[in-house]
Rosetta silent file (secondary structure, phi, psi, omega in degrees, C-alpha in Angstrom):
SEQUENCE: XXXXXXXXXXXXXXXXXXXXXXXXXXXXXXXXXXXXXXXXXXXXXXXXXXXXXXXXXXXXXXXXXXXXXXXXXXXXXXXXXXXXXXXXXXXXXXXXXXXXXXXXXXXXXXXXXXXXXXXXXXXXXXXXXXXXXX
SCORE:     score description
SCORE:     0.000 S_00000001
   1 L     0.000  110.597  177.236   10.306  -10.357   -5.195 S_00000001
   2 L   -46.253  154.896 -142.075    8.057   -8.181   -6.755 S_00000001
   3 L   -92.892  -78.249 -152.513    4.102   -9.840   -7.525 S_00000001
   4 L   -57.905  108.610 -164.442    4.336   -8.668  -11.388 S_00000001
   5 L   -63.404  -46.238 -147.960    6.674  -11.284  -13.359 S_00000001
   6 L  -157.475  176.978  141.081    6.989   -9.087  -16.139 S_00000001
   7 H   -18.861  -87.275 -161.144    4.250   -6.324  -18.461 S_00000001
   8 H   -63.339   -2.466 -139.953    2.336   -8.476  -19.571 S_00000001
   9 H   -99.948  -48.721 -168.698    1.869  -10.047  -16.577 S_00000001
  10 H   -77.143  -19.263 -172.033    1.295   -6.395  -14.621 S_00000001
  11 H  -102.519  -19.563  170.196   -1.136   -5.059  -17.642 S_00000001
  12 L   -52.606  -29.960 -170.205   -3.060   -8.812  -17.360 S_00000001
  13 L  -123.940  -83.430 -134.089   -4.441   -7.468  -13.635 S_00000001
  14 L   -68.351  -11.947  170.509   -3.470   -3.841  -13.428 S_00000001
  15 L  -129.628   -8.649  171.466   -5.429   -2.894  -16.481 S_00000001
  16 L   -91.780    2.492  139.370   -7.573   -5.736  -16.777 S_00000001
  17 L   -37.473  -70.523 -135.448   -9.299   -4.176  -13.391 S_00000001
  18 H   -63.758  -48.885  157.897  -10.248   -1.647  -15.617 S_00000001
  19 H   -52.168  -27.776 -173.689  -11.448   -3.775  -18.175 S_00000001
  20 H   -92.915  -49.825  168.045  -13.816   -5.990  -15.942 S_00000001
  21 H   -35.606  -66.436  174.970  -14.934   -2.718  -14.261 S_00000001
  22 L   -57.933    6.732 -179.691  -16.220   -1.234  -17.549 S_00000001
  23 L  -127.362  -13.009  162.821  -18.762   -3.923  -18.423 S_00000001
  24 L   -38.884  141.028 -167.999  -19.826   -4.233  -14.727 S_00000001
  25 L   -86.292  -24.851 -174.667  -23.549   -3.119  -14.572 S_00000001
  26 L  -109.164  -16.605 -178.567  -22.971   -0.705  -11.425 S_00000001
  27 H  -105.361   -7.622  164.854  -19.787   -0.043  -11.591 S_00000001
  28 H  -116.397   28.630  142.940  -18.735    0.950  -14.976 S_00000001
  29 H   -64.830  -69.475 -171.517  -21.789    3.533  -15.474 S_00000001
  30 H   -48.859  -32.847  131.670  -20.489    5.241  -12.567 S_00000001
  31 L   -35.467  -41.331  170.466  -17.020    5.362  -14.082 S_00000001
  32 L   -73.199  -12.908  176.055  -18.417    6.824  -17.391 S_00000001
  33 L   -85.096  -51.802  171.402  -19.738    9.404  -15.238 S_00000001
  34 L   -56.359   -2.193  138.797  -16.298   10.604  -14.362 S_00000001
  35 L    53.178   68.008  174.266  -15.635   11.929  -17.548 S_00000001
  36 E  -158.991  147.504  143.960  -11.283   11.862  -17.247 S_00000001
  37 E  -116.085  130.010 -167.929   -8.531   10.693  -18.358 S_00000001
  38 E   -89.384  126.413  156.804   -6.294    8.763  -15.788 S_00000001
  39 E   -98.890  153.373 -176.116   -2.921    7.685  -16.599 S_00000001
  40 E  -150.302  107.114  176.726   -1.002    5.208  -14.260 S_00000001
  41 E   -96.397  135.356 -174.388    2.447    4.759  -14.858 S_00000001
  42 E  -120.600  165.733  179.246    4.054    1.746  -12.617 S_00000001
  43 E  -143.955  167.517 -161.616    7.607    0.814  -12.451 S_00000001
  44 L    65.484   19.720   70.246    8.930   -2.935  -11.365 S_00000001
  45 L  -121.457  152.140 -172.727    7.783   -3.954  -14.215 S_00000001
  46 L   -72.100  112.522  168.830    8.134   -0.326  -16.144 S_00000001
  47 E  -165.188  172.209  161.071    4.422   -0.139  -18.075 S_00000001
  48 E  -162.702  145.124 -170.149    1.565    2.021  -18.187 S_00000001
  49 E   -95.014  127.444  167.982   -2.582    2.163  -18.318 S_00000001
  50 E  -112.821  132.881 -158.303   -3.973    4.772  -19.826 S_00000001
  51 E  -114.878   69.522  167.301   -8.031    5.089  -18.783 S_00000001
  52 E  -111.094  142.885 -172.445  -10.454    7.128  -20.093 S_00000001
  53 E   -63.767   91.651  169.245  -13.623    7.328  -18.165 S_00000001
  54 L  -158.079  160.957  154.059  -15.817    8.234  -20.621 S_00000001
  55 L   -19.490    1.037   73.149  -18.603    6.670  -23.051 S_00000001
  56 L  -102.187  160.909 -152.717  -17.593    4.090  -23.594 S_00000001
  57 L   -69.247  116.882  166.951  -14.842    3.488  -20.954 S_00000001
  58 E  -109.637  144.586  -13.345  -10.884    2.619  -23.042 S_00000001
  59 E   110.781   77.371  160.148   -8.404    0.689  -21.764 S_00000001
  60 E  -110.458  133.340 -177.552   -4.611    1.524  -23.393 S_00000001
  61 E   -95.589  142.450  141.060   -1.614   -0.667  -22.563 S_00000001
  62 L    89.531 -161.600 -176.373    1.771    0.885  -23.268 S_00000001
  63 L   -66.327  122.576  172.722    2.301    3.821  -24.843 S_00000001
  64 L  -167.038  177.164 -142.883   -0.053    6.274  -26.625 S_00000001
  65 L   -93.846  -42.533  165.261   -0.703    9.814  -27.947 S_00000001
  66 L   -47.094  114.163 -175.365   -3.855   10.576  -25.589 S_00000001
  67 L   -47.210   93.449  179.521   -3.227   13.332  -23.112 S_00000001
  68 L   -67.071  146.215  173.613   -4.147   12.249  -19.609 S_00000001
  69 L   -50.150  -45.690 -152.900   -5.766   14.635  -17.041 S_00000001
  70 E  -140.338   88.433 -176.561   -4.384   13.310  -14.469 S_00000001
  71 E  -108.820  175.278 -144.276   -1.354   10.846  -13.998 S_00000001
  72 E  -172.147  112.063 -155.777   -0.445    8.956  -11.079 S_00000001
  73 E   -88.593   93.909 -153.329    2.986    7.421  -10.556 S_00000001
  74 E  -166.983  159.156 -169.947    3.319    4.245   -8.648 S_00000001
  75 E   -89.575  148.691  162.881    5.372    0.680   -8.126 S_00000001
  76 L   -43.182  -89.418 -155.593    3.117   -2.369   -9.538 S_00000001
  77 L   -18.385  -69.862 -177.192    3.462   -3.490   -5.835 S_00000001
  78 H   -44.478  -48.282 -168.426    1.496   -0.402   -4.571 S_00000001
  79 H   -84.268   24.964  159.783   -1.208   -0.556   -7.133 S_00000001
  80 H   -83.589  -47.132 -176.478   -1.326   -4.332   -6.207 S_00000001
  81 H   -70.597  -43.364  163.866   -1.661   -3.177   -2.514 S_00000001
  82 L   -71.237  -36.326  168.345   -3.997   -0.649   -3.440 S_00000001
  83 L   -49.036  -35.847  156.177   -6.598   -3.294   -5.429 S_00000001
  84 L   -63.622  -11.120  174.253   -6.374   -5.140   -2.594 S_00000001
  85 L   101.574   -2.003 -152.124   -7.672   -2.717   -0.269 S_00000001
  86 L  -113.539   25.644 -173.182   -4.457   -2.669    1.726 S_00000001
  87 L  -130.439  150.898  166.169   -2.784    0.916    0.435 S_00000001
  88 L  -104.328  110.777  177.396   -4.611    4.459    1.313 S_00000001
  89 H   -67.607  -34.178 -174.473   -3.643    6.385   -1.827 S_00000001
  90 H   -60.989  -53.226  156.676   -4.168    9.676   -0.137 S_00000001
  91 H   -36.139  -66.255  172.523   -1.221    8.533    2.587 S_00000001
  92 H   -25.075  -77.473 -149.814    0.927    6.717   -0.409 S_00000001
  93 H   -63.545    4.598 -166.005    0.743   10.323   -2.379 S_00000001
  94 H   -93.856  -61.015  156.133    1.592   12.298    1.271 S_00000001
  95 H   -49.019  -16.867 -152.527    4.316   10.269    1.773 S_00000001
  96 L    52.571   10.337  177.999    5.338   10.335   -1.773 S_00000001
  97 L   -62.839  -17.156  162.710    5.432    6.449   -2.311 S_00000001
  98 E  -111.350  144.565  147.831    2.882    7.844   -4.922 S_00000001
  99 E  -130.935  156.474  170.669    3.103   10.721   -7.211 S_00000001
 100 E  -144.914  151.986  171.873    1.061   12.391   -9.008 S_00000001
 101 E  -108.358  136.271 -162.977    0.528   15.086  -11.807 S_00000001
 102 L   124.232 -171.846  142.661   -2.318   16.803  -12.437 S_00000001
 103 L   -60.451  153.957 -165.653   -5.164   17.681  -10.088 S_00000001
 104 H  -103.218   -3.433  148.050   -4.582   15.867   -7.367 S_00000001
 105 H   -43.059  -41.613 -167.869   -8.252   16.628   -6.344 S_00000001
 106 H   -79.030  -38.855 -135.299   -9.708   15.080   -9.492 S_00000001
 107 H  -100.823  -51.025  151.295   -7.629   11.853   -8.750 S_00000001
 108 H   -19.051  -52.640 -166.310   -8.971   11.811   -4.888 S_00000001
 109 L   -74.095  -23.031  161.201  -12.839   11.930   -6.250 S_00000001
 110 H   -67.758  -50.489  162.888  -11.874    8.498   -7.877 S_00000001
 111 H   -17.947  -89.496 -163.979  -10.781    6.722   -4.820 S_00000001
 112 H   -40.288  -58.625  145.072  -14.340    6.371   -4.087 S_00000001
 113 H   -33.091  -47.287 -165.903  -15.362    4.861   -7.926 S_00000001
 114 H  -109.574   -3.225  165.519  -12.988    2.554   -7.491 S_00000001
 115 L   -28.149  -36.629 -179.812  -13.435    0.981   -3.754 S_00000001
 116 L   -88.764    2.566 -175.282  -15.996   -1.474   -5.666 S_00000001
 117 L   -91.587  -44.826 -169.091  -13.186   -2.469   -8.323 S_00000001
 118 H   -49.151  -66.050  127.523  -11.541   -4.222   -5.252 S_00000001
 119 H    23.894  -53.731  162.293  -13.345   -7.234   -5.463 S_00000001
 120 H   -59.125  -53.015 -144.054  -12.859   -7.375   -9.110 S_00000001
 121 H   -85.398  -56.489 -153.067   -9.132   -7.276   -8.909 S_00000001
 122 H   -56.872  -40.889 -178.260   -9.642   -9.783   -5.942 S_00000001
 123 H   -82.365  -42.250  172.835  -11.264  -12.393   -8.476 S_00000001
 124 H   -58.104  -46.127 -151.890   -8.930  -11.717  -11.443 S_00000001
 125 H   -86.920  -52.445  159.836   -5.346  -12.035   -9.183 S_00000001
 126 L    44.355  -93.941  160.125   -7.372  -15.151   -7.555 S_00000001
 127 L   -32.879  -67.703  151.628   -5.642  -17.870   -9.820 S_00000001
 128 H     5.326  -77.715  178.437   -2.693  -15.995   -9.376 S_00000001
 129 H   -57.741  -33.420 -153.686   -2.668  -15.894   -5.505 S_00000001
 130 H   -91.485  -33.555  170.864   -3.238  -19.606   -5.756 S_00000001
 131 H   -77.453  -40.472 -176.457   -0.163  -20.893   -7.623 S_00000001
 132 H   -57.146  -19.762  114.885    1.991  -18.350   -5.928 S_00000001
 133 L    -9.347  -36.538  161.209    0.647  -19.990   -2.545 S_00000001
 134 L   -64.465    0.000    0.000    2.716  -23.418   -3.793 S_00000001
């Protein structure tokens, strides 16, 4: 059974990371410093985040007309797995359980930016974890 009920359910964590990350005092400067935009399309539930790191850091749900740099292809599960600390994206995309278009270089140098998001994601899914746990 997949984690993600539904969207909203999958854009409620998987982009509200993003969201708690950009008002973080150390962690969403250092995002605005990456100066990209990441798209992350998931499927199981079908949705997508569009990110861009920039001044200030946006957040898009669904569908929209900004061009990403960089997109990155993935099941809700994985990027569940990855938030948690428990996926190596560089493995994922080797294997292909990831894909991605763009550089794939650019997308690497983020890995690193977002190792402090885990935590985050750990406290949003939380709640989550706890009824699912019944």
């Amino acid at each position: 059974m997949p984690y993600f009920a539904d969207p909203a359910d999958a854009y409620k964590y998987l982009a509200g990371v993003w969201r708690e990350a950009a008002v973080h005092p150390e962690v969403g400067p250092a995002l605005m410093a990456a100066d990209i935009v990441l798209q992350l399309r998931y499927d199981d539930p079908e949705c997508q985040t569009t990110v861009r790191l920039a001044d200030p850091i946006e957040v898009i749900e669904g569908d929209t007309e900004v061009v990403p740099v960089v997109t990155l292809t993935l099941s809700a599960d994985l990027a569940n797995q990855y938030w948690r600390g428990e996926l190596n994206l560089a493995a994922a995309l080797a294997r292909g359980r990831a894909k991605s278009k763009g550089p794939v270089n650019k997308i690497l140098k983020l890995v690193p930016l977002t190792r402090p998001m885990f935590p985050i994601y750990c406290e949003l899914t939380a709640e989550k974890d706890e009824v699912a746990a019944l």
